[in-house]
PyMOL Python script that loads the backbone (N, CA, C, O; Angstrom):
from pymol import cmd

cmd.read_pdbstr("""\
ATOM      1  N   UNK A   1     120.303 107.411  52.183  1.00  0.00           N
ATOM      2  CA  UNK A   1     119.263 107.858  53.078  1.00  0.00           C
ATOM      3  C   UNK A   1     118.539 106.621  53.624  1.00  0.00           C
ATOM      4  O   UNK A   1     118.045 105.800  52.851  1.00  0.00           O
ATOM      5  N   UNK A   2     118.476 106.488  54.952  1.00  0.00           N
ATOM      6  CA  UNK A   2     117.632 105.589  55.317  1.00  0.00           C
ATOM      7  C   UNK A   2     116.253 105.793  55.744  1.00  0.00           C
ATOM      8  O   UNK A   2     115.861 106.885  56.154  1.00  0.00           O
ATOM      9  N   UNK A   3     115.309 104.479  55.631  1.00  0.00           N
ATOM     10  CA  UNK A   3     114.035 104.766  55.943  1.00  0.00           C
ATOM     11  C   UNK A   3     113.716 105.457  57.096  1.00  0.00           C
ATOM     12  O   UNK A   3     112.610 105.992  57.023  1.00  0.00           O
ATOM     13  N   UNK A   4     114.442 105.668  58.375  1.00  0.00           N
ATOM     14  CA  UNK A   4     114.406 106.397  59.231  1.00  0.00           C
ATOM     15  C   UNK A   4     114.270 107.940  58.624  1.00  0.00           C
ATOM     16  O   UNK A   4     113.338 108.745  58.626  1.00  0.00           O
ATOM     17  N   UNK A   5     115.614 107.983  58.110  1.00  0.00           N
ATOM     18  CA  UNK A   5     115.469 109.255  57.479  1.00  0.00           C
ATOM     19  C   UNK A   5     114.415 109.956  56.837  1.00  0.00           C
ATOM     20  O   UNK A   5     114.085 111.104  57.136  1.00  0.00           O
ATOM     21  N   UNK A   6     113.737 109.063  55.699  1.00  0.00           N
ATOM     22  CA  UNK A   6     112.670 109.278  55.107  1.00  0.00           C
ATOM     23  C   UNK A   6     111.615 109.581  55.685  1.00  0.00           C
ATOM     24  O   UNK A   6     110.845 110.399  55.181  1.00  0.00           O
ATOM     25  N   UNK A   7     111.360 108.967  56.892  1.00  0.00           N
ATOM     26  CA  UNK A   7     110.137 109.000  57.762  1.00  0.00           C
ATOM     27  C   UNK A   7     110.707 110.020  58.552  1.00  0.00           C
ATOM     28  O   UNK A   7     109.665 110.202  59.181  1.00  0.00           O
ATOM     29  N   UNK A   8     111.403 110.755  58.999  1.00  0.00           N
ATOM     30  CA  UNK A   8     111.520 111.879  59.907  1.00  0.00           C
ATOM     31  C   UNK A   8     111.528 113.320  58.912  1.00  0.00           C
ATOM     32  O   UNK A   8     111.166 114.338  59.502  1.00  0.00           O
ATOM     33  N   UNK A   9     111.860 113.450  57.652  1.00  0.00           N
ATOM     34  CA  UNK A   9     111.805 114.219  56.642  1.00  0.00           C
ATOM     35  C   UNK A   9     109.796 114.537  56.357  1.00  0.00           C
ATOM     36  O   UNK A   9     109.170 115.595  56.416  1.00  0.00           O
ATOM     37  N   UNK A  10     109.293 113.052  56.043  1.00  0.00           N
ATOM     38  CA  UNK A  10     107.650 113.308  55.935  1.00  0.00           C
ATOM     39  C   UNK A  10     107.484 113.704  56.846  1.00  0.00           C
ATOM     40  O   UNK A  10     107.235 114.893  56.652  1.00  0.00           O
ATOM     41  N   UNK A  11     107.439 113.452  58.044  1.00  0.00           N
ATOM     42  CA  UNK A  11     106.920 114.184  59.351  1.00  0.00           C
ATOM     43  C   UNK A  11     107.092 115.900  59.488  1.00  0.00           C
ATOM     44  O   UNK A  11     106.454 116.748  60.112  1.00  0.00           O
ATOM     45  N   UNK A  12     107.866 115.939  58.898  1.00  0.00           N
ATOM     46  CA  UNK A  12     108.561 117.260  59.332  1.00  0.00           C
ATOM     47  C   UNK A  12     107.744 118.258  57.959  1.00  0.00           C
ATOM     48  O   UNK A  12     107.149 119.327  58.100  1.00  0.00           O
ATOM     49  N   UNK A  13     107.947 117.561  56.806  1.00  0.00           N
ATOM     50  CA  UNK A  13     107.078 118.265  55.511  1.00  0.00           C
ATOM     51  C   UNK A  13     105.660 118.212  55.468  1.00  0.00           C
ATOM     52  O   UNK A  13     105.018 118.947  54.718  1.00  0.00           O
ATOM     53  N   UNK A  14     104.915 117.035  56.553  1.00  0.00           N
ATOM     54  CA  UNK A  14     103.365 117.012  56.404  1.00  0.00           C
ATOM     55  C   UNK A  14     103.231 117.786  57.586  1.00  0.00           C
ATOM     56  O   UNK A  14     102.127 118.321  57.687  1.00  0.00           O
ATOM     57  N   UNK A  15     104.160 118.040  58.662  1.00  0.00           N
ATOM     58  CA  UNK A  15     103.369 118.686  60.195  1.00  0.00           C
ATOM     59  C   UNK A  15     102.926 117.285  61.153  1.00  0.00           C
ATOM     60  O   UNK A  15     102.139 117.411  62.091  1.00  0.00           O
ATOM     61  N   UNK A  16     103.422 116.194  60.854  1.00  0.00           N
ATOM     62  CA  UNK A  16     102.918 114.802  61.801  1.00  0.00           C
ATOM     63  C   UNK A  16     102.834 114.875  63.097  1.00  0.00           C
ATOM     64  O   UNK A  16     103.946 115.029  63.601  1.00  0.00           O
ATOM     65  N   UNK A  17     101.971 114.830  63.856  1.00  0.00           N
ATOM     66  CA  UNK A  17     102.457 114.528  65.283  1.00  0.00           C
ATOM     67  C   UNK A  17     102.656 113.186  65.176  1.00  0.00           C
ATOM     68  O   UNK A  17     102.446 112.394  64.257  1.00  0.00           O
ATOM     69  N   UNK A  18     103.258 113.021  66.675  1.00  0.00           N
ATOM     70  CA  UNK A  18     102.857 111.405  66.754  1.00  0.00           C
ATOM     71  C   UNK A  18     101.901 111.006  66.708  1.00  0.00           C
ATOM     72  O   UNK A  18     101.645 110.387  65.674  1.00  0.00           O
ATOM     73  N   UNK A  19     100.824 111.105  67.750  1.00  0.00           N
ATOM     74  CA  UNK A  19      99.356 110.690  67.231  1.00  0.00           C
ATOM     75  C   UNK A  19      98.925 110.451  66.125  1.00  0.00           C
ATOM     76  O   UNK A  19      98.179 109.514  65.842  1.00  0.00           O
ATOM     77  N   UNK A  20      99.416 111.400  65.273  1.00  0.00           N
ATOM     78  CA  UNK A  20      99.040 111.768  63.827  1.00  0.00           C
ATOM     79  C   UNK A  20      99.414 110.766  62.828  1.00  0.00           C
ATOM     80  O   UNK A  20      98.692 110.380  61.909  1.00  0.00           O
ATOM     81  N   UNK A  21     101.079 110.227  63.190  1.00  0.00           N
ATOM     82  CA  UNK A  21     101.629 108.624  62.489  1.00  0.00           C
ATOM     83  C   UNK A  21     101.156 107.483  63.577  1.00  0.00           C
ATOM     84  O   UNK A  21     100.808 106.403  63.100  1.00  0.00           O
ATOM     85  N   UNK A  22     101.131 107.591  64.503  1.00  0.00           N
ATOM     86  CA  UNK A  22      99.796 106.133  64.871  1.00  0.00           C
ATOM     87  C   UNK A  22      98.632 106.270  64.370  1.00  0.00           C
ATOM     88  O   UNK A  22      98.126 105.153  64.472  1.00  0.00           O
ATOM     89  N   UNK A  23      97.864 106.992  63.868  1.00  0.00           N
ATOM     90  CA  UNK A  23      96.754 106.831  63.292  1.00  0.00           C
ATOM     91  C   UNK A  23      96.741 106.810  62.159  1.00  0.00           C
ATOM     92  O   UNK A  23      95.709 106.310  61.712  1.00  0.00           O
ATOM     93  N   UNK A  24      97.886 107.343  60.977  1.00  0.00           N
ATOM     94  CA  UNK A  24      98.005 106.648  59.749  1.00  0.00           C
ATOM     95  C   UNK A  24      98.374 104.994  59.979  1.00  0.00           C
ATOM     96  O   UNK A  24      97.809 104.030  59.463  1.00  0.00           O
ATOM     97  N   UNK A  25      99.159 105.001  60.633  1.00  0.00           N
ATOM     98  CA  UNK A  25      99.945 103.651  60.731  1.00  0.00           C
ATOM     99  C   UNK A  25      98.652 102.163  60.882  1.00  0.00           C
ATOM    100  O   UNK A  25      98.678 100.976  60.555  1.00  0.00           O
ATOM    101  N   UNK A  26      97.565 103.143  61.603  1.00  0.00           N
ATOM    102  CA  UNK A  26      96.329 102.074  62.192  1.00  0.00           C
ATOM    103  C   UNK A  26      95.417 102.368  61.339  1.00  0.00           C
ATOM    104  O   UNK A  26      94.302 102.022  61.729  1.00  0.00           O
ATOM    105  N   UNK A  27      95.441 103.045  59.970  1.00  0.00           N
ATOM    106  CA  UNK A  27      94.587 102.821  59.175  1.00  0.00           C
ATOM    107  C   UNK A  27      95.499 101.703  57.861  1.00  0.00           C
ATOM    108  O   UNK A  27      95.068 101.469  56.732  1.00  0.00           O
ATOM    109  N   UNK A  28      96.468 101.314  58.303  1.00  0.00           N
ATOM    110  CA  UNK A  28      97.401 100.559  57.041  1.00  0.00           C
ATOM    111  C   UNK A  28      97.188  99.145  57.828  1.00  0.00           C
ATOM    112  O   UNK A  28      97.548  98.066  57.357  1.00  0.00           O
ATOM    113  N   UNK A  29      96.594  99.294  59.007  1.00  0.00           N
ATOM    114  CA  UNK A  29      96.467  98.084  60.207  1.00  0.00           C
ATOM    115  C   UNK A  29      98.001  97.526  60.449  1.00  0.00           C
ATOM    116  O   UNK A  29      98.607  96.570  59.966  1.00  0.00           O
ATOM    117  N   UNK A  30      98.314  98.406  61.282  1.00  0.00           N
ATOM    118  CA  UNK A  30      99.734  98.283  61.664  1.00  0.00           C
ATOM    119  C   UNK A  30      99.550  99.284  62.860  1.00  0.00           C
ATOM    120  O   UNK A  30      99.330 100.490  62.749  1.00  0.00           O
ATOM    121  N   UNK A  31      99.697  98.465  64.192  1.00  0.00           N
ATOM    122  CA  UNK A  31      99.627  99.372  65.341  1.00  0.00           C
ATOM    123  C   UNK A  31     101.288  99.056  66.167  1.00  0.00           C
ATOM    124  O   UNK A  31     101.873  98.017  66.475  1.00  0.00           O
ATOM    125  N   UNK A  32     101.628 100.540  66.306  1.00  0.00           N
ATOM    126  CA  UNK A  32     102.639 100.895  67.316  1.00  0.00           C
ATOM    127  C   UNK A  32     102.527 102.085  68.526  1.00  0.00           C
ATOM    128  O   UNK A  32     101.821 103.092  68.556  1.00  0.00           O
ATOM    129  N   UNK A  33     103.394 101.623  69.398  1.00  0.00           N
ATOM    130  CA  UNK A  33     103.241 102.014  70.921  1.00  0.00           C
ATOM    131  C   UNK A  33     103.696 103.555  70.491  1.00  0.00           C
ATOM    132  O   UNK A  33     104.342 103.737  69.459  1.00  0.00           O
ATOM    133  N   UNK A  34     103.319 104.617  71.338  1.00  0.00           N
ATOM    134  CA  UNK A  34     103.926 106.062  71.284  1.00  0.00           C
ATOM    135  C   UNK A  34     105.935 105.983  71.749  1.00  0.00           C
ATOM    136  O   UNK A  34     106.822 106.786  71.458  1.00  0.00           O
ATOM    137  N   UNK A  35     105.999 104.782  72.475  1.00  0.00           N
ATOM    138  CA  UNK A  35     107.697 104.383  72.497  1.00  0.00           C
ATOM    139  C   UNK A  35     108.693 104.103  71.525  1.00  0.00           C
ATOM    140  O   UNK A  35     109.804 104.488  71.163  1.00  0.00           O
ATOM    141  N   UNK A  36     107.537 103.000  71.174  1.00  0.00           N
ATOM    142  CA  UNK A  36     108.080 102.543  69.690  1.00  0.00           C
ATOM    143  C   UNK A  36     108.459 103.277  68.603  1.00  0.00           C
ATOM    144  O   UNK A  36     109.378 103.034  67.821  1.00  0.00           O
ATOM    145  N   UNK A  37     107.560 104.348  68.606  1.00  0.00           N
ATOM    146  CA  UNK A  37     107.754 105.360  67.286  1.00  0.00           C
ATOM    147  C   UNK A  37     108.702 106.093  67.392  1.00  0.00           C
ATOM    148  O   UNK A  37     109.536 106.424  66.549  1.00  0.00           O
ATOM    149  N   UNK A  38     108.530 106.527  69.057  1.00  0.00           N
ATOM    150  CA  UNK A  38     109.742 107.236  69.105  1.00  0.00           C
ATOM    151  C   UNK A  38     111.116 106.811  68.989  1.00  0.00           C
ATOM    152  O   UNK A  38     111.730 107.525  68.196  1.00  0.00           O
ATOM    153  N   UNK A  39     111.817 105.885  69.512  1.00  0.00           N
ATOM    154  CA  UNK A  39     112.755 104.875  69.321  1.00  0.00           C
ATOM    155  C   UNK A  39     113.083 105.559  67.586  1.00  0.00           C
ATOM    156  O   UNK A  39     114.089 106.169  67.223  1.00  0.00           O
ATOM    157  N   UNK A  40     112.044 105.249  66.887  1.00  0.00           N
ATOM    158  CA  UNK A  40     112.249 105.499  64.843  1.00  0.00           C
ATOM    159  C   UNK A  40     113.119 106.849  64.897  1.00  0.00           C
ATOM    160  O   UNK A  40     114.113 106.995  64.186  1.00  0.00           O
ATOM    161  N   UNK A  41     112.591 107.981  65.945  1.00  0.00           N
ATOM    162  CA  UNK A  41     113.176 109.270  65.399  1.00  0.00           C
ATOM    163  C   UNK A  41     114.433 109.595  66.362  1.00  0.00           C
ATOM    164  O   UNK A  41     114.859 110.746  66.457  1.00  0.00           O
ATOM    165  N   UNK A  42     114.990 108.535  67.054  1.00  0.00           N
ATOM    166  CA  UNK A  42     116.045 109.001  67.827  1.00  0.00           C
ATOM    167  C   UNK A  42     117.154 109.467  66.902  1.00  0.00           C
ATOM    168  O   UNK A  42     116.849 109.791  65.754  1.00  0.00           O
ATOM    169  N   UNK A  43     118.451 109.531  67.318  1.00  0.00           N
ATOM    170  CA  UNK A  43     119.388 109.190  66.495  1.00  0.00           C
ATOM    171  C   UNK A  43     120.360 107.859  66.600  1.00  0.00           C
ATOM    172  O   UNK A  43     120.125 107.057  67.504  1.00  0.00           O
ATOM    173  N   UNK A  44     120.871 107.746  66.171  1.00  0.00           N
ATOM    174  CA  UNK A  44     121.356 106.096  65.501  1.00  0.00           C
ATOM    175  C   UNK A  44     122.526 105.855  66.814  1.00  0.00           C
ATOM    176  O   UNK A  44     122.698 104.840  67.490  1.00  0.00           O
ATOM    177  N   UNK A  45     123.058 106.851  66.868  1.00  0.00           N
ATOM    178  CA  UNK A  45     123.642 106.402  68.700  1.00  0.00           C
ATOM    179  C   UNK A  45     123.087 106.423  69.750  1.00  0.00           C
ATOM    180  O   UNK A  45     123.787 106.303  70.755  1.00  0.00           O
ATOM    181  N   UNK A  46     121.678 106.576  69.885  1.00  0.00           N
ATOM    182  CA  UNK A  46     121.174 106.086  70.919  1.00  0.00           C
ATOM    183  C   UNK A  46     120.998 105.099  71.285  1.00  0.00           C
ATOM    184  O   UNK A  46     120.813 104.196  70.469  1.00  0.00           O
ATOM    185  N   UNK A  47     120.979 104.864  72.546  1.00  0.00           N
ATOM    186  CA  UNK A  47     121.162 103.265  73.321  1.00  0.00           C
ATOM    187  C   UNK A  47     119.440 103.108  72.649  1.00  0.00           C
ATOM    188  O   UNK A  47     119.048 101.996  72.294  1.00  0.00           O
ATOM    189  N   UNK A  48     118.807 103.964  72.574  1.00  0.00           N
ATOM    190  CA  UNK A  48     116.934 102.978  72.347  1.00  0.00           C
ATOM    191  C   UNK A  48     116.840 103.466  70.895  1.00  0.00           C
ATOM    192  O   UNK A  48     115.701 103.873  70.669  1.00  0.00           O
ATOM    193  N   UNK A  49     117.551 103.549  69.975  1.00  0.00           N
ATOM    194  CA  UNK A  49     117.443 103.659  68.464  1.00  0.00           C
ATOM    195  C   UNK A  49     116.928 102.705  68.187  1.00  0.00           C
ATOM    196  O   UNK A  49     117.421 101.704  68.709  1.00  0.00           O
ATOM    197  N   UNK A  50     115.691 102.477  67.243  1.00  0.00           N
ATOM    198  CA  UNK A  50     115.175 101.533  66.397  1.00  0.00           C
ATOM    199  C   UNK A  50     115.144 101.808  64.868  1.00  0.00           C
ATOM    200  O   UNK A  50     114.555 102.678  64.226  1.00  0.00           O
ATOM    201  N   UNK A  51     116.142 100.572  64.401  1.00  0.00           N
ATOM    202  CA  UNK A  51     115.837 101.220  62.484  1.00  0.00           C
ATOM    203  C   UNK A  51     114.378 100.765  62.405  1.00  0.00           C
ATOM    204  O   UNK A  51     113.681  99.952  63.013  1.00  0.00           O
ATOM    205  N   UNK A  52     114.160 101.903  61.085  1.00  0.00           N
ATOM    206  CA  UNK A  52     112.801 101.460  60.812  1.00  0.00           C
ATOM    207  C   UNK A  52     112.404 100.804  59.203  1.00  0.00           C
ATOM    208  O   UNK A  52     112.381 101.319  58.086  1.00  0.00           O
ATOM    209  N   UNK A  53     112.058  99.141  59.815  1.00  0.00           N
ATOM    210  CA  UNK A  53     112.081  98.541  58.571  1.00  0.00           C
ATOM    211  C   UNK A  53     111.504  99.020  57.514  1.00  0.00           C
ATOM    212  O   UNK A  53     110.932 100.102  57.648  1.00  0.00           O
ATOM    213  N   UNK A  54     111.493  98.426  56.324  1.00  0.00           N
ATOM    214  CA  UNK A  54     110.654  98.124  55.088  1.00  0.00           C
ATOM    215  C   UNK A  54     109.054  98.541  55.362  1.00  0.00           C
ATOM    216  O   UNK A  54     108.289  99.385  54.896  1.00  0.00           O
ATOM    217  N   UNK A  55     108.970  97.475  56.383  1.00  0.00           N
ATOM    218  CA  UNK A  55     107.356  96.808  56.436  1.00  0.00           C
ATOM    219  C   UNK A  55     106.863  98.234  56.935  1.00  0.00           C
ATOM    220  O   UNK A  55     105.898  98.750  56.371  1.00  0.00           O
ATOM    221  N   UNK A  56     107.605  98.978  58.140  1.00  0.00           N
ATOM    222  CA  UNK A  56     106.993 100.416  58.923  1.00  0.00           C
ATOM    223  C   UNK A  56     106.566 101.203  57.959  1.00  0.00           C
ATOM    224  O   UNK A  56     105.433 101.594  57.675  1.00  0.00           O
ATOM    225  N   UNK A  57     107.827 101.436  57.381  1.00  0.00           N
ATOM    226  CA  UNK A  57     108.031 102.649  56.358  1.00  0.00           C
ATOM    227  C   UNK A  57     106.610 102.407  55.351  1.00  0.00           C
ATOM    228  O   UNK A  57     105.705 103.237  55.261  1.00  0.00           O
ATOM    229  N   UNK A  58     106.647 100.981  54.577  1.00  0.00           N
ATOM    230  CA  UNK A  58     105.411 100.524  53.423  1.00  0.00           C
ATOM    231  C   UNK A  58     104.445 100.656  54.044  1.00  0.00           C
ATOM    232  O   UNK A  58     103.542 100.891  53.241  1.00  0.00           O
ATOM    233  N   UNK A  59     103.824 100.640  55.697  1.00  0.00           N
ATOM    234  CA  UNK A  59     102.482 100.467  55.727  1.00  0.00           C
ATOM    235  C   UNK A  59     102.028 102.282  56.255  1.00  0.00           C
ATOM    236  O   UNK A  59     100.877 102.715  56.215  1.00  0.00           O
ATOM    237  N   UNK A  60     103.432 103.206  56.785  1.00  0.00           N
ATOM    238  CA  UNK A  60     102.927 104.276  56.817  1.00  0.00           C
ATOM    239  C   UNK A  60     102.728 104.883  55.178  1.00  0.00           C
ATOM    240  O   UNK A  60     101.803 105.549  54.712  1.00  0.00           O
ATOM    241  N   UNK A  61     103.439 104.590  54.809  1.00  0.00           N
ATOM    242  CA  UNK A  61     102.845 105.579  53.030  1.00  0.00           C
ATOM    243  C   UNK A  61     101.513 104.603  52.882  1.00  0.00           C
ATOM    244  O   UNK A  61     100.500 105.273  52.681  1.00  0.00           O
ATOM    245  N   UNK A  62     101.326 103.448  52.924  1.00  0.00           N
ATOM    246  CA  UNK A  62      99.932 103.238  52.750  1.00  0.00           C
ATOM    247  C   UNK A  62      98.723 103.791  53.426  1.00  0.00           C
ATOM    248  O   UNK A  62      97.615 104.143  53.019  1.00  0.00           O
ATOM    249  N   UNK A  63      99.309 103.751  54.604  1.00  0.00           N
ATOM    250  CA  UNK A  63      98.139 104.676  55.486  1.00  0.00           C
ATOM    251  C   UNK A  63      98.153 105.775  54.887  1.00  0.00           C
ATOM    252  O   UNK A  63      97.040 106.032  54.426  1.00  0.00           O
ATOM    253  N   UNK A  64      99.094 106.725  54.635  1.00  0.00           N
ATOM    254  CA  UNK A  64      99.211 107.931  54.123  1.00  0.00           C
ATOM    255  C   UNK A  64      98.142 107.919  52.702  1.00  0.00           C
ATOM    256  O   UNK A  64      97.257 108.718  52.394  1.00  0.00           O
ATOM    257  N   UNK A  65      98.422 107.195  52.295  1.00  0.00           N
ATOM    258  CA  UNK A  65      97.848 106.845  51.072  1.00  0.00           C
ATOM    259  C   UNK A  65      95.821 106.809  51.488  1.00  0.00           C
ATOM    260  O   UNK A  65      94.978 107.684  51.290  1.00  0.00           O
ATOM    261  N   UNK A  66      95.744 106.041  51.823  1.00  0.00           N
ATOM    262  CA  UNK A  66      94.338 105.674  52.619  1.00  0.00           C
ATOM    263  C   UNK A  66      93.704 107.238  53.178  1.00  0.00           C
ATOM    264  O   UNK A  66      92.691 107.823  52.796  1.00  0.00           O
ATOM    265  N   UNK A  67      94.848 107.697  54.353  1.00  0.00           N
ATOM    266  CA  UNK A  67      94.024 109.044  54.894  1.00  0.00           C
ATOM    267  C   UNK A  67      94.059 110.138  53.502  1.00  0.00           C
ATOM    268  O   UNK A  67      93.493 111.119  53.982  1.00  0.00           O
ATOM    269  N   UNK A  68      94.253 110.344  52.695  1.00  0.00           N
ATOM    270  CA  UNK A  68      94.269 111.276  51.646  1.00  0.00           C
ATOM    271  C   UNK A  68      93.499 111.044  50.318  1.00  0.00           C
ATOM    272  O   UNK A  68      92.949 111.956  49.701  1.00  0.00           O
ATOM    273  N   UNK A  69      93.509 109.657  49.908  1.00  0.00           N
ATOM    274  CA  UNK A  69      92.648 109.349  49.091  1.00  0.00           C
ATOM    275  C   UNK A  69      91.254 108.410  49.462  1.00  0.00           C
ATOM    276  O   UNK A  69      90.432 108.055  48.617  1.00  0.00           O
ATOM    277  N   UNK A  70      91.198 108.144  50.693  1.00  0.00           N
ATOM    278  CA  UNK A  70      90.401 107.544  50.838  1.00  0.00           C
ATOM    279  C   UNK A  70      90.577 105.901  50.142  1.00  0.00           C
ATOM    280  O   UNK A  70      91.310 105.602  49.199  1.00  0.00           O
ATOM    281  N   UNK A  71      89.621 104.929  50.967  1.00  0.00           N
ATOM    282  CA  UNK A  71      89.939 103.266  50.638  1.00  0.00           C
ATOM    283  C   UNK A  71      89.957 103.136  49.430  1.00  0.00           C
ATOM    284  O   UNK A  71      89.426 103.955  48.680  1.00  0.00           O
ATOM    285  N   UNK A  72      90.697 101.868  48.947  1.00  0.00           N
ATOM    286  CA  UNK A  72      90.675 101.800  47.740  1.00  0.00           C
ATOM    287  C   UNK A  72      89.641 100.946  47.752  1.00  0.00           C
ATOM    288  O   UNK A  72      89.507 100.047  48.583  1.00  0.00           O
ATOM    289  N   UNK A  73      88.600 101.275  46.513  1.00  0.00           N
ATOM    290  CA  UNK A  73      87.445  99.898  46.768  1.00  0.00           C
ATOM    291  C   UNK A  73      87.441  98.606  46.132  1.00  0.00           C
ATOM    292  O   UNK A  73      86.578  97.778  46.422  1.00  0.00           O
TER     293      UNK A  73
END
""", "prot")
cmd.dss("prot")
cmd.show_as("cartoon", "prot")
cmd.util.cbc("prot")
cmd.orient("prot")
C-alpha cells in the first residue's frame, strides 16, 4: 500500500474535503496548492500523478493529530 493510498483511504473514512486536508496540512505548517493535492489522489497513470512522500503523509497525520487533540504544549 502506498502513502497515496493511505491518504485517499483517510479521506474517504474521516469525510475530508480538500479544504479540509489543506487546513490540517497548515496546521502541521506544511502548505499545499488545491492542484497539488489533487495531483496525490489521481491515479498512478496519470500524466499529473504525484506520489505522495513521507514528509506529506507525516505532516498530514500530524496535523490530524493537532486538529483532534489540540497543541501539544
Amino acid at each position: 500500500m502506498t502513502n497515496n493510498d493511505i491518504l485517499k483511504k483517510l479521506r474517504i473514512a474521516l469525510s475530508l474535503k480538500d479544504t479540509d486536508i489543506i487546513e490540517i496540512l497548515k496546521l502541521a505548517d506544511f502548505e499545499i496548492s488545491k492542484s497539488e493535492l489533487s495531483a496525490l489522489f489521481r491515479k498512478e497513470d496519470h500524466k499529473n500523478y504525484k506520489e505522495c512522500g513521507d514528509q506529506i503523509l507525516r505532516r498530514f497525520l500530524n496535523g490530524l493529530i493537532i486538529r483532534n487533540r489540540g497543541q501539544h504544549p
